[in-house]
N, C-alpha and C positions, 0 to 999 in steps of 0.2 A: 136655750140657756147654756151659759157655758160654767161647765165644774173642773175645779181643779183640786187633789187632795194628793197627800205622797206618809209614805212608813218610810222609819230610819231602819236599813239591814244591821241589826245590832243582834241578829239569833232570832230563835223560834218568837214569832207569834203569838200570841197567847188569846185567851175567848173573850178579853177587853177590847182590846185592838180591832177584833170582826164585830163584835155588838157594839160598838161606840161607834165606829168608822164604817166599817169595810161592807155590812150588811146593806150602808145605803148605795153605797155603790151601785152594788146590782142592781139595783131598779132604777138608779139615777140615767145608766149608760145608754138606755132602751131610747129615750126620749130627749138626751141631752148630749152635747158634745164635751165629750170628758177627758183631763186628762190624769191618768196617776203616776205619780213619779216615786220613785224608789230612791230618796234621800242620802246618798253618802255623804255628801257633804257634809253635813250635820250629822252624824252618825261618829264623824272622828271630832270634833270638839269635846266629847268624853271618852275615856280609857278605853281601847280597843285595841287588836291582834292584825298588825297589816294582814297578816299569812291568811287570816280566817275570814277578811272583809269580803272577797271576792265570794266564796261560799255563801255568806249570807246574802249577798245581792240576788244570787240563782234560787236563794233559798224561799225570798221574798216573791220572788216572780213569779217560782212555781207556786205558792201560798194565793197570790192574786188571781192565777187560772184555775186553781185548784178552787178557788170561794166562787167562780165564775166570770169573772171580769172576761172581758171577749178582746181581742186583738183588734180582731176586724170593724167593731164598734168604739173602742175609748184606744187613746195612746198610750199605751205603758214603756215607761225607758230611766233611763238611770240620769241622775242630774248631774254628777259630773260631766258624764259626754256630752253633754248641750253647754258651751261656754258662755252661753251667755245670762246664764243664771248670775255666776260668778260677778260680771261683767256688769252688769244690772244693780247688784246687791253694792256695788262700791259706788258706785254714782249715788245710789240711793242713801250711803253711807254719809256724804257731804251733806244731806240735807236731813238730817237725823238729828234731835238733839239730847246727848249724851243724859241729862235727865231721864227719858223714855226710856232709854237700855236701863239703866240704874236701877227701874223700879217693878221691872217684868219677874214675877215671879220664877218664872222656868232659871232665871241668873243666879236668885236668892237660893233656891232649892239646890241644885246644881254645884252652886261653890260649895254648899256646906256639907254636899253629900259627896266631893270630889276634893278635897281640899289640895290635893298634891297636883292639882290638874285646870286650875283654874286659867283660861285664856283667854285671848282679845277674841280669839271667835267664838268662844261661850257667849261672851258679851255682843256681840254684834250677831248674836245667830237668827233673833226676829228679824234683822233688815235681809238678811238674803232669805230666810221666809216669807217677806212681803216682796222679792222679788220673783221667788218661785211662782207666787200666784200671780201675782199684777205684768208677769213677762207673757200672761196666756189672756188677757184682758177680761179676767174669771170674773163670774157672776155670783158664786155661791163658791162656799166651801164646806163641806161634809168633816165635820172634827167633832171632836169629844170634848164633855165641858169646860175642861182643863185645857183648851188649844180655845177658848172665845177671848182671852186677853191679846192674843197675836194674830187675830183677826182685826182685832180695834185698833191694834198697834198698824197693820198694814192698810185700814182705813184713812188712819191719821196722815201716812206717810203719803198714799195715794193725793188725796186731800192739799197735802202740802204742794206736791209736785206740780199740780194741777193750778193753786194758786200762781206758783212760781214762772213756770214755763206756761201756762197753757194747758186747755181739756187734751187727755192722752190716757189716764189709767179710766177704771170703772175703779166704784168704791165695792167690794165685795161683802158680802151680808155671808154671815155662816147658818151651818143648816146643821142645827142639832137635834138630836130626835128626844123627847119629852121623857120617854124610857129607857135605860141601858144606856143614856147617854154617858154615863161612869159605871163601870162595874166594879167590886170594890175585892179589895184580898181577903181571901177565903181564911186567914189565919188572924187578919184583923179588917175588919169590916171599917174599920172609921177612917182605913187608907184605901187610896183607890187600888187597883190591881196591878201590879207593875211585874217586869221580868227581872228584874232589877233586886228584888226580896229575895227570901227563898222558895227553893223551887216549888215547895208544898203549899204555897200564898197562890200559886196562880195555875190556871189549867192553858198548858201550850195545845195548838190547833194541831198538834202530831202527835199528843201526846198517847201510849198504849192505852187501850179498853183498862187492865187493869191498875194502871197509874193514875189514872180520872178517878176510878170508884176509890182507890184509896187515896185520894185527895178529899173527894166529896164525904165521904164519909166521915174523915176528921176535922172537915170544917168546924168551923170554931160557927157556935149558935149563941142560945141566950137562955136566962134561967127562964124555968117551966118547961111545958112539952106542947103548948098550941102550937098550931101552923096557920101564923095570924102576920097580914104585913102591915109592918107599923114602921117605921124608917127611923123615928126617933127612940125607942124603946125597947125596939129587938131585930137591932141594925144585922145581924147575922143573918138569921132564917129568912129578913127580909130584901138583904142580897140576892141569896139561895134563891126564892120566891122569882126576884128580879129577871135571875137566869132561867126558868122554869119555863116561863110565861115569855122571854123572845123568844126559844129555839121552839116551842107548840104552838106558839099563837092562842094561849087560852091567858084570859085576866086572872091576875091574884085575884081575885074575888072568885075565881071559878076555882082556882085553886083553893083558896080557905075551904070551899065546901067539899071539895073532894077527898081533903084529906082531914075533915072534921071529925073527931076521936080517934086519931092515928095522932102517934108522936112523931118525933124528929127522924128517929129512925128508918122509921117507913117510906118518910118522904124521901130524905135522901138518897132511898136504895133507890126509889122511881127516879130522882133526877138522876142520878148514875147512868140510868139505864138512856133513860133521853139521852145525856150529852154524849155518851160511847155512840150512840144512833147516830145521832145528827153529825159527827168527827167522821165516822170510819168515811166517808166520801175525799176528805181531806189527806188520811192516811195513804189510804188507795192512791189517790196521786201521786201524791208525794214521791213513793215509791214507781211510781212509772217515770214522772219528770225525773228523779233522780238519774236515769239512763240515758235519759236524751238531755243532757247538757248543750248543744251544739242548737238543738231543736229552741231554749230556752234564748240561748246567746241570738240566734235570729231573730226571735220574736223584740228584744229591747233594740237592736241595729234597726229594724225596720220603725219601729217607738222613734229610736233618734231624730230617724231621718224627719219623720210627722212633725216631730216637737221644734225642731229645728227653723222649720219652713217660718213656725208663726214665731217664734223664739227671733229670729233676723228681722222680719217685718218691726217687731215693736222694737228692737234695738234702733235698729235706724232711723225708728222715729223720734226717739226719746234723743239720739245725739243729736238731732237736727234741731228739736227746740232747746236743747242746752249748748248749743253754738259749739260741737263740738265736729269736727271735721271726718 
């Protein structure tokens, strides 16, 4: 089967991003042909620092080897340097109709939380999303709940193209996982987790041992002191719960009883101590990739060249049944 999924380098990471995404990765690569791409494109259709882009691309990379993504197993590379992302997303453009952009969430949310910054590539950013995946002729896509609308979107488009010209894409199905598929912010639980709030909302996959525990700690809970997950009635503790129960592999349910006549307190010093666990691997790297920059720049040159090869094939097929020369 083939997977394709990509993070925009817009800065650290956060424990959304790997339990919503990046966690299936790893077992997706073992048995499937994968590819991950590192999003710049899409990364400057909101407010960003040219100076600091290039930092986050390496930043991102080492984040991916650092979670385990394997070179020698899945292709990791940057989507700029593949042109024909670009190239794809504008053809695709022509048979789009302006309605579908209009009503994509990611547009509505976006202008309103960007209002000085609104652009034609905001609005056009699902079509070169459906061509990022439909240029690898992807079978699945591994995203978080809030990315199954631009899956449908790049179903529709597939769908259309296929009408039009002739069988050429695969309709891709997304692969969300029933758990952690949203992780939500520590300071309000009824938004999902974004880097984007402040910094105390979200715990980054670098973040120090003791900037985790004082995050975890002042997570925002709910009145009483059980350690009960109920999603509708004590959306806090049963985030918290949420995040417990990926990074141990124990159910809330095992949890409830473990921490049965203990309060809030207790619990969160344990999850503290888990999530500094389960990070310092990430840290660790972090700090070696940091040195081997050059080591990093190889690994996505050699990505290119991978993504490239199948990246031409479907081009040249796609101009050939659109009578293009």
């Amino acid at each position: 089967m083939k997977i394709f999924s990509g993070i925009r380098p817009s800065g650290n990471l956060h424990l959304g991003n790997y339990l919503g995404a990046m966690q299936q990765w790893i077992k997706l690569q073992n048995e499937n042909d994968c590819v991950f791409c590192i999003v710049d494109l899409h990364a400057i259709t909101t407010p960003y620092k040219p100076g600091e882009l290039k930092k986050h691309i390496l930043d991102t990379t080492a984040v991916y080897l650092a979670a385990g993504i394997n070179p020698e197993k899945s292709v990791i590379f940057v989507q700029s340097q593949v042109k024909e992302h670009s190239e794809l997303a504008w053809l695709l453009e022509t048979i789009t109709p302006m309605g579908e952009l209009k009503r994509m969430t990611q547009f509505k949310e976006k202008s309103e939380q960007h209002k000085d910054y609104v652009n034609a590539g905001l609005l056009s950013y699902p079509v070169l999303m459906a061509a990022d995946i439909l240029l690898y002729k992807t079978d699945s896509v591994p995203v978080g709940k809030d990315q199954e609308q631009h899956i449908e979107f790049t179903r529709m488009i597939a769908k259309k193209f296929n009408q039009k010209f002739g069988d050429t894409f695969k309709e891709p199905a997304s692969m969300i996982l029933k758990e952690g598929a949203k992780i939500m912010s520590l300071t309000n639980p009824k938004k999902k987790m974004s880097k984007s709030d402040e910094p105390k909302s979200c715990i980054f996959l670098f973040d120090t041992p003791a900037d985790i525990t004082k995050k975890i700690m002042s997570a925002e809970t709910d009145s009483g002191k059980e350690v009960i997950y109920n999603v509708t009635k004590k959306r806090g503790i049963s985030n918290l719960l949420t995040i417990y129960s990926l990074l141990t592999g124990k159910t809330t349910a095992d949890l409830e009883k473990e921490f049965k006549g203990k309060g809030y307190g207790d619990f969160k010093k344990s999850l503290a101590e888990v999530v500094v666990q389960y990070l310092e691997p990430f840290r660790r790297k972090q700090q070696e990739f940091a040195t081997r920059e050059s080591y990093l720049e190889e690994i996505l040159k050699q990505g290119q060249s991978r993504a490239q090869i199948i990246a031409q094939a479907t081009m040249q097929e796609v101009k050939q049944k659109m009578g293009l020369i």
